[in-house]
C-alpha positions in Angstrom: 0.0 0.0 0.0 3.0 2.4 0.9 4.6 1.2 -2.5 1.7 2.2 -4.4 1.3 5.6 -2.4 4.7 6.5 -3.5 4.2 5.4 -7.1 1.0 7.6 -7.3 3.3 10.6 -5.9 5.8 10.1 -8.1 4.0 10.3 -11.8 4.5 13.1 -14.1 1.0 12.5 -14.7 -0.3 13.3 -12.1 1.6 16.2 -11.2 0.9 17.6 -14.6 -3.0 17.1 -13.9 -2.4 19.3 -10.4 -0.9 22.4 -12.3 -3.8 22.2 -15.0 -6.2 21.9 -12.1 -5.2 25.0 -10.6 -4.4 27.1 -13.6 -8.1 26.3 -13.8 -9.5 27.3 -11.2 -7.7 30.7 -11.2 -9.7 30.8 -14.6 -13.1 29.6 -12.8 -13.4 32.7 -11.1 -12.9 34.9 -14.1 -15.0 32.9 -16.1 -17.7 33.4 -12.8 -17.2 37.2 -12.9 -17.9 37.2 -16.7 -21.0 35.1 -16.2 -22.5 37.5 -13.2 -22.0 40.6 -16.0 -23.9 38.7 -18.6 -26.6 38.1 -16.4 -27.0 41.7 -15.2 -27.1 42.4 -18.6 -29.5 40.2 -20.0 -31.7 41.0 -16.5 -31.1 45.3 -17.9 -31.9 43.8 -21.3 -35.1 42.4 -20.2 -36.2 45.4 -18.2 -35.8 48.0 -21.0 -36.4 45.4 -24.2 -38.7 42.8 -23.3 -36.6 40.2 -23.7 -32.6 38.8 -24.1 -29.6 40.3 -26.2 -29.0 38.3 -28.3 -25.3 38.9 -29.1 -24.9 38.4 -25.6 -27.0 35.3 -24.9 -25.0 33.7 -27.5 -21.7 34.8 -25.7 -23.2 33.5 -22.8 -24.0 29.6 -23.5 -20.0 29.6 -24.7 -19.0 30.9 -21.9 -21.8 28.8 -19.3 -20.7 25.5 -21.7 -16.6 26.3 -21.2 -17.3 26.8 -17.4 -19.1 23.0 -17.6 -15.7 21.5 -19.6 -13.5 23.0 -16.8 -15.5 21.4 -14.1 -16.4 18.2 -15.5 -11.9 18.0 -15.6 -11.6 19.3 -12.2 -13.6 17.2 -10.8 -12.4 14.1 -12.7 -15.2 13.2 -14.9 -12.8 13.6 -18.1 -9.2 13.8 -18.6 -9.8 16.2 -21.8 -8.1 19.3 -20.6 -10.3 22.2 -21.8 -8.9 25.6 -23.3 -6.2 27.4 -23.3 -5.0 23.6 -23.0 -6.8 22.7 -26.2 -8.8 23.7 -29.0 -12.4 26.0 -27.8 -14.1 23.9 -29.9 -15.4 21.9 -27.5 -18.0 24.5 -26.5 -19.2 23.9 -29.8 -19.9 20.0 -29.1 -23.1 20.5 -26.8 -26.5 20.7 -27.5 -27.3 24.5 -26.3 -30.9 25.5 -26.0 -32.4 28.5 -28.1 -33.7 31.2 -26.3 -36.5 33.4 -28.6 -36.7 37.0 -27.7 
């Protein structure tokens, strides 16, 4: 069991993992602060329009769908390490919903 403990400590691997992980989560909480001024903006769009930007609601699932990549990695549900670490593209993978004004 010690053995093992002190294989696991020594891979690159997973020492690699650790630095994406917190790289990460520096990036979560700009990624958070983004998604609290989209939503004062869509809830200011709302008030004076009648309903959503739509430049901005479209800025929004990106950004709510790269927040989900990030934390399905940190919380070890894929080992796909999302941008800057690879291509954005995998925003573009899900299924968002379209919201009509």
């Amino acid at each position: 069991m010690q053995q093992e403990i002190n294989d696991n400590i020594k891979k690159i691997s997973t020492w690699k993992r650790i630095f994406f992980m917190l790289i990460l989560a520096v990036i979560v909480s700009l990624v958070r602060i983004l998604l609290w001024t989209i939503i004062v903006l869509q809830v200011g769009s709302a008030l004076i329009t009648g309903g959503a930007n739509q430049n901005v609601l479209s800025f929004g699932s990106k950004l709510s769908a790269y927040l989900y990549h990030i934390l399905l990695f940190l919380t070890y549900s894929t080992n796909q390490v999302p941008f800057p670490f690879s291509d954005w593209g995998l925003t573009e993978d899900l299924d968002l919903p379209k919201i009509k004004k």
